[in-house]
N, C-alpha and C positions, 0 to 999 in steps of 0.2 A: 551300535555306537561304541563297541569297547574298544579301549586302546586308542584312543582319539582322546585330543585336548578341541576342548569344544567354547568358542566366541556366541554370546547372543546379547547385540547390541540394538541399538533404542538412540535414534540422533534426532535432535530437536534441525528442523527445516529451515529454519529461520536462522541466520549468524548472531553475534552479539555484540558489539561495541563496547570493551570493557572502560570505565570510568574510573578515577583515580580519587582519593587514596584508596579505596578499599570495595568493592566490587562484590556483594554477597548473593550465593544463590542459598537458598533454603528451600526442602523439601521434605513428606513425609516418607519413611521406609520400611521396610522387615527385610531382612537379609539372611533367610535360614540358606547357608551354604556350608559346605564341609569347612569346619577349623584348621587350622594350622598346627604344629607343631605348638606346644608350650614354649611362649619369648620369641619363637619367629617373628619375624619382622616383613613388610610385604617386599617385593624381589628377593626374597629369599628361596633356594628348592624346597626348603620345610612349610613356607606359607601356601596352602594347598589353593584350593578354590577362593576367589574374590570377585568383588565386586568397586567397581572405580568410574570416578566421571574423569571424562579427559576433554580436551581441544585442543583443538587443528588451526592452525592460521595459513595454513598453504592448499584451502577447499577439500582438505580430507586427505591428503595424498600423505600425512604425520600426523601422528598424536601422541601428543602428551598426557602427566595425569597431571591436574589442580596439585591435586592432595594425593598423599601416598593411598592405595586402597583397603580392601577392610575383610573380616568376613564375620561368621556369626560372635566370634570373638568381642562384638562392637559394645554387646550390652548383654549382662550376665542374662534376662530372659532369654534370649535368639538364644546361645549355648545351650540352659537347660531344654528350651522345645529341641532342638535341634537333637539331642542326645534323648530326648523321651521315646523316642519310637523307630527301631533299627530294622532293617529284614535282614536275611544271612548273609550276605554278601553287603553288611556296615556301612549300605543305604540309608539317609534319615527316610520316613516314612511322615514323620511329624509334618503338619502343615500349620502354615502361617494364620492369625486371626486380629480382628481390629485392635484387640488391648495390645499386640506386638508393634505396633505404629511406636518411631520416634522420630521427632526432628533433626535431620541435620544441616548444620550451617557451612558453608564452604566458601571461603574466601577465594575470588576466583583469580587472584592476583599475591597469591603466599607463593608462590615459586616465581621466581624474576625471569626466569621464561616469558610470562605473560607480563602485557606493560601496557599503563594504560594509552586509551586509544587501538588495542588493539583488533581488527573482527575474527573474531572465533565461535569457529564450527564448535557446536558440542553435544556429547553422548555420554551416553550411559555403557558401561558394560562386565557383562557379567562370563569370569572364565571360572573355566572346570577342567579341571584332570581327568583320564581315562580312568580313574579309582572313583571312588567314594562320590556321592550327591546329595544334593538336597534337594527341598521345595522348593527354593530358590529367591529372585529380590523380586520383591512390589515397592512400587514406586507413587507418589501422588502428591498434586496440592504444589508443583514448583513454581516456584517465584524469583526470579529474577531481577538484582536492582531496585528494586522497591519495597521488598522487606528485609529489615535484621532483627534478627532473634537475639543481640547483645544489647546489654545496658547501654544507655547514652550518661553523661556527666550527670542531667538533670533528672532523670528518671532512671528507676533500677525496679528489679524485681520487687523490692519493698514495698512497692507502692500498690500495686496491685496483687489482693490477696483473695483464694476464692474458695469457699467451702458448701456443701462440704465436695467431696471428689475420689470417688464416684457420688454423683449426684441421681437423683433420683422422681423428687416430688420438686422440691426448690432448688435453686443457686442460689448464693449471696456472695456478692462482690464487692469488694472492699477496698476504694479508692484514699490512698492518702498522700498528701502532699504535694496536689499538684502544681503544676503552675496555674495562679492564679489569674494571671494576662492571656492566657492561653485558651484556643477550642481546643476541647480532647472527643476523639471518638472511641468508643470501643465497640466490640468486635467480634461475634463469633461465629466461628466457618465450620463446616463440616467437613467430612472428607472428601469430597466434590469438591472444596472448593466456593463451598453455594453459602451465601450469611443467612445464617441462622434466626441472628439477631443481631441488631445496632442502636447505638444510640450516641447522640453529638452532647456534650456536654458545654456550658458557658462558659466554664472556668474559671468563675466568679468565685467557686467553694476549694479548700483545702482539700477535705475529705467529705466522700463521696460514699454511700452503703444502698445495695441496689437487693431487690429481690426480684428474681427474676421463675415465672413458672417453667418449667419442663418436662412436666407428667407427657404432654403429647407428641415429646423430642423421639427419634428414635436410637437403640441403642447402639452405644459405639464410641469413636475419639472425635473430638471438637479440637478447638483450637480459640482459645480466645487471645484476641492481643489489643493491647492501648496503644493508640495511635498521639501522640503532641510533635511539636514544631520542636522540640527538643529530642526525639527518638521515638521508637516503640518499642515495648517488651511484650513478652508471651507467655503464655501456662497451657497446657494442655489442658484438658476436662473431658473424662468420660462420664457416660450417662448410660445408666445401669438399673432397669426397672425390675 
């Protein structure tokens, strides 16, 4: 495969109906691909290998990207794995692992391209230059329109605090200020996908302090998030025996 600029794309089968004002998909990643130039920008000839979600509203036949795309650049871990292990021909050799997991949030209506109402096909995909490689992108855990990973007015990151992280023998979760009129769920998924744990809360209390076992969790990235009629926020939690 030298000398070849090489596509390896991943389309969800199903189209999407975007909804307005704001349309979020969320997902987990690790993106170990070749860098770019220092300050490159993506459509640039210096931003080498990337990775990009796009959609098509003419059943495939065009695609666009949401968001401009990325590479290991995204998050100073991916660069260091990325650069930890070369062969002689300035191959990374490094391979990806669950603490590389981050979320990312994609507003699927940030380019006026897309409007709501619109159905849009969409993919994943990941290019590479005839030079330099990596491990490459893993993907997991996408949610579509029904989760956001930003604050809402009423709820923010504040409210939900959890220690410690990495966790180990216990969690402790630290509910403050909820709404009081409010159910609140909370929430923790694994990387499948699969809940780990849940609990529905009255909403009767302010604050909220949870002790939660985990000695028999296995090791890896969680995801916990608070669910109210006012938003949801998130934190990641590994578990680390």
């Amino acid at each position: 495969m030298d000398n070849q600029k090489l596509n390896f794309t991943a389309q969800l089968r199903i189209p999407v109906i975007l909804t307005g004002p704001a349309t979020y998909m969320t997902f987990w990643e690790i993106a170990l691909v070749e860098p770019g130039e220092e300050n490159s920008v993506f459509g640039s000839t210096d931003f080498y290998d990337y990775v990009v979600v796009e959609g098509s509203k003419d059943g495939g036949s065009t695609w666009k990207p949401f968001v401009p795309g990325w590479d290991c650049r995204a998050y100073p871990e991916w660069l260091v794995q990325y650069n930890s292990s070369k062969d002689i021909r300035g191959n990374s050799l490094a391979v990806g692992d669950m603490s590389l997991f981050k979320v990312r949030v994609i507003n699927l209506l940030s380019d006026p391209y897309f409007q709501p109402e619109d159905k849009v096909l969409i993919r994943f995909r990941l290019f590479s230059d005839p030079y330099a490689h990596g491990w490459g992108w893993a993907i997991d855990n996408i949610h579509i329109q029904d989760y956001v990973d930003v604050p809402s007015v009423s709820v923010t990151h504040e409210n939900l605090s959890v220690f410690p992280n990495p966790a180990s023998e216990y969690l402790y979760i630290s509910l403050k200020g909820l709404p009081v009129r409010d159910k609140v769920t909370l929430t923790i998924v694994n990387l499948l996908g699969q809940v780990q744990w849940s609990e529905t809360l009255s909403g009767t209390q302010n604050d909220v302090a949870l002790k939660i076992p985990v000695q028999q969790w296995k090791d890896g990235m969680y995801l916990i998030t608070l669910y109210t009629a006012s938003g949801n926020v998130s934190r990641r939690l590994v578990i680390s025996h």
